[in-house]
C-alpha positions in Angstrom: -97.9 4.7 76.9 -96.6 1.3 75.7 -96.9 -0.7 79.0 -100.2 0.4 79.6 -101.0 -0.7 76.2 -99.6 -3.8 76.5 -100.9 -4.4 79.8 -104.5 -3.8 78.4 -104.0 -6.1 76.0 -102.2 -9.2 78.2 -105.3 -9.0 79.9 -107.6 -9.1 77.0 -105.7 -12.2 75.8 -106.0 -13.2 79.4 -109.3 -13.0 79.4 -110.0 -14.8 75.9 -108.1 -17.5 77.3 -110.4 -18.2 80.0 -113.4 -17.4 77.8 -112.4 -20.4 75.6 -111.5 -22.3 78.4 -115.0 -22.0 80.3 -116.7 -22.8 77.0 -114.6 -25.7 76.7 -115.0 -26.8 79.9 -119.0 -26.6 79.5 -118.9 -28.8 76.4 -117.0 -31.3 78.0 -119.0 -31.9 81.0 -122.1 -32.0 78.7 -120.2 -34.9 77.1 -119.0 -36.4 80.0 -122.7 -36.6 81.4 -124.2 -38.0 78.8 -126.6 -34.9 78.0 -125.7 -35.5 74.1 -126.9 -38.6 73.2 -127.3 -38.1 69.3 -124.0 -39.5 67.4 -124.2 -36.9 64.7 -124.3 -33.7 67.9 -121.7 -36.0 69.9 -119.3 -36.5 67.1 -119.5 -31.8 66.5 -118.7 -31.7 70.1 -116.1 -33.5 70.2 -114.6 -31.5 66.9 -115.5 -28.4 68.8 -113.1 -29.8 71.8 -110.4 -30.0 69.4 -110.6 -27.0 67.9 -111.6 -25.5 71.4 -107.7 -27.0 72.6 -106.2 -25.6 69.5 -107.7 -22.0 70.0 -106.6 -22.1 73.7 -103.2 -22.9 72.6 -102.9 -20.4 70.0 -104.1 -17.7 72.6 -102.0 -19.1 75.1 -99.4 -18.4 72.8 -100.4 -15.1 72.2 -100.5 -14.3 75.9 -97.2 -15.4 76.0 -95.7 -13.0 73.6 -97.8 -10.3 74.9 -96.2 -10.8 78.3 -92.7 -11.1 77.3 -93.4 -7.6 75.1 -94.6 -6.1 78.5 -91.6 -7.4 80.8 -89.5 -5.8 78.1 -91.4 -2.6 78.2 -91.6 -2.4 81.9 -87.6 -3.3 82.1 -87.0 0.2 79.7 -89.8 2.1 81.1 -88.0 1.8 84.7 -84.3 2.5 83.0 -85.7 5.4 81.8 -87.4 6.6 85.0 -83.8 6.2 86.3 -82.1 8.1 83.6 -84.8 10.9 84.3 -84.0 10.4 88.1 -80.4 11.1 87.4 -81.2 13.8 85.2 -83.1 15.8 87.7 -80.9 15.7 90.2 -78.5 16.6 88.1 -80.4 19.6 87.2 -81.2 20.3 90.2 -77.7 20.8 91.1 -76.8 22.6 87.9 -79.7 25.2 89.2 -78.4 25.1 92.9 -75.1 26.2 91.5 -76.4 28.9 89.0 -78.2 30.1 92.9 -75.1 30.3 94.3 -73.1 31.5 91.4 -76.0 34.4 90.6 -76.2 35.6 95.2 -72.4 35.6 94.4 -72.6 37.4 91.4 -75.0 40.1 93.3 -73.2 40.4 96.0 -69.9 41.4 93.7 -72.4 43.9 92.1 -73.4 45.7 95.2 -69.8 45.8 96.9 -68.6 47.2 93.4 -71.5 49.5 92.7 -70.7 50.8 96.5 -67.4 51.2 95.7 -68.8 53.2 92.6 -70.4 55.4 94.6 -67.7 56.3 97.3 -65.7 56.9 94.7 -67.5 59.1 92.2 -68.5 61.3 95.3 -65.2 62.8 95.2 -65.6 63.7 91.7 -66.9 67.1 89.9 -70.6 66.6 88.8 -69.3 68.5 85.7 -66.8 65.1 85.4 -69.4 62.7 86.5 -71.9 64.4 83.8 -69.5 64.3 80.8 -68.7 60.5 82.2 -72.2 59.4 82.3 -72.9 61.1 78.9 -69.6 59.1 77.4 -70.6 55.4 79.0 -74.3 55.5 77.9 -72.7 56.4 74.1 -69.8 54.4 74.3 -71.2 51.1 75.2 -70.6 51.1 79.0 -66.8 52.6 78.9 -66.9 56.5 79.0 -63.3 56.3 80.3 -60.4 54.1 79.1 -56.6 53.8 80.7 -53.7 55.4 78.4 -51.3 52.4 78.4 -48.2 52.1 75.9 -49.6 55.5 73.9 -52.9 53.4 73.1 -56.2 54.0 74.1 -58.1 51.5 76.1 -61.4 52.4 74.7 -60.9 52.4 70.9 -57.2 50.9 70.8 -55.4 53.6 68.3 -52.1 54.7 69.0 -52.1 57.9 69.9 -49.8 60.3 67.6 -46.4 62.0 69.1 -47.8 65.4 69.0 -51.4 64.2 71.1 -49.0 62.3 73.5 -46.9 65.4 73.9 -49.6 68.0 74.2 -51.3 65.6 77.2 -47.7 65.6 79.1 -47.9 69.4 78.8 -51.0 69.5 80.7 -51.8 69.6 84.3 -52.1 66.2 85.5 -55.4 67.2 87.1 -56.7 68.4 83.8 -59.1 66.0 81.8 -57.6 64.5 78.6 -60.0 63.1 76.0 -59.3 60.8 73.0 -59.1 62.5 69.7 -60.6 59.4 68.3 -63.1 58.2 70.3 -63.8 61.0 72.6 -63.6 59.0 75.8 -61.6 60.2 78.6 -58.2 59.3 79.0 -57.1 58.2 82.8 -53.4 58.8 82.5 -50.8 56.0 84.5 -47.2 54.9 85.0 -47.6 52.8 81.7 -49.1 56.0 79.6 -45.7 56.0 77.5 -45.3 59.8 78.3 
């Protein structure tokens, strides 16, 4: 992860820092006690104290821009712990509706499939067989409402002479599509 990173290494730069620092501090009390008395080793020290200040500096520096890259990283990583905050509550919502939506959904299939059943039980099993037979070939729909001379189930028009041989039959007596073969339910809106 990118803070972490840069977290690792503002305190690596930290620490160079004070590395430098201490050695630069040790070098300067040994000058300011007198412990280097030779010219030559006083005049090295005191170019080591430069360059010492100009390392510190240049770390410093580094520090620095290594901070500012973390405050920047921290800033986004906690905008994007709220955009994923917001986001699962969202969801979580989202899947609290599809809960209800799905118990609803249920329920609506048990009333119906009850309905189902107390209706079918008036029914022939010789009807409910050819039924059955017809909805697992037919996709679902083994009987289809005659409405304006069309099939419900396949959608052709039915032909004068089909539509008047069905209103010469018994209304009790089981019409099937030429076409498809589904059964026809006959209505008020047949057309016949």
């Amino acid at each position: 992860m990118k803070v972490d990173d840069l977290t690792r290494e503002q305190k690596k730069a930290d620490q160079d820092v004070e590395q430098v620092k201490a050695r630069r501090k040790r070098d300067q009390d040994r000058m300011d006690q007198g412990l280097v008395s030779n010219p030559k080793d006083l005049e090295h020290l005191s170019h080591e104290l430069v360059s010492l200040d100009r390392r510190i500096t240049e770390l410093e520096d580094i520090e620095l821009e290594v901070m500012e890259q973390l405050e920047t990283a921290q800033s986004e990583l906690a905008s994007l712990r709220d955009q994923l905050e917001t986001i699962d509550e969202k969801g979580k919502g989202l899947l609290a509706s599809r809960d209800e939506k799905a118990a609803a959904l249920q329920e609506e299939s048990q009333k119906v499939t009850g309905d189902r059943t107390w209706t079918a039980s008036g029914v022939p099993d010789d009807l409910m067989a050819l039924y059955e037979k017809l909805r697992e070939s037919k996709g679902g729909v083994g009987a289809a409402a005659l409405r304006q001379r069309r099939c419900g189930g396949c959608g052709l028009e039915l032909s004068p002479a089909d539509l008047a041989a069905i209103k010469a039959r018994p209304t009790d007596d089981v019409v099937r599509c030429e076409e498809c073969s589904r059964i026809l339910v006959r209505t008020s809106e047949s057309g016949i």
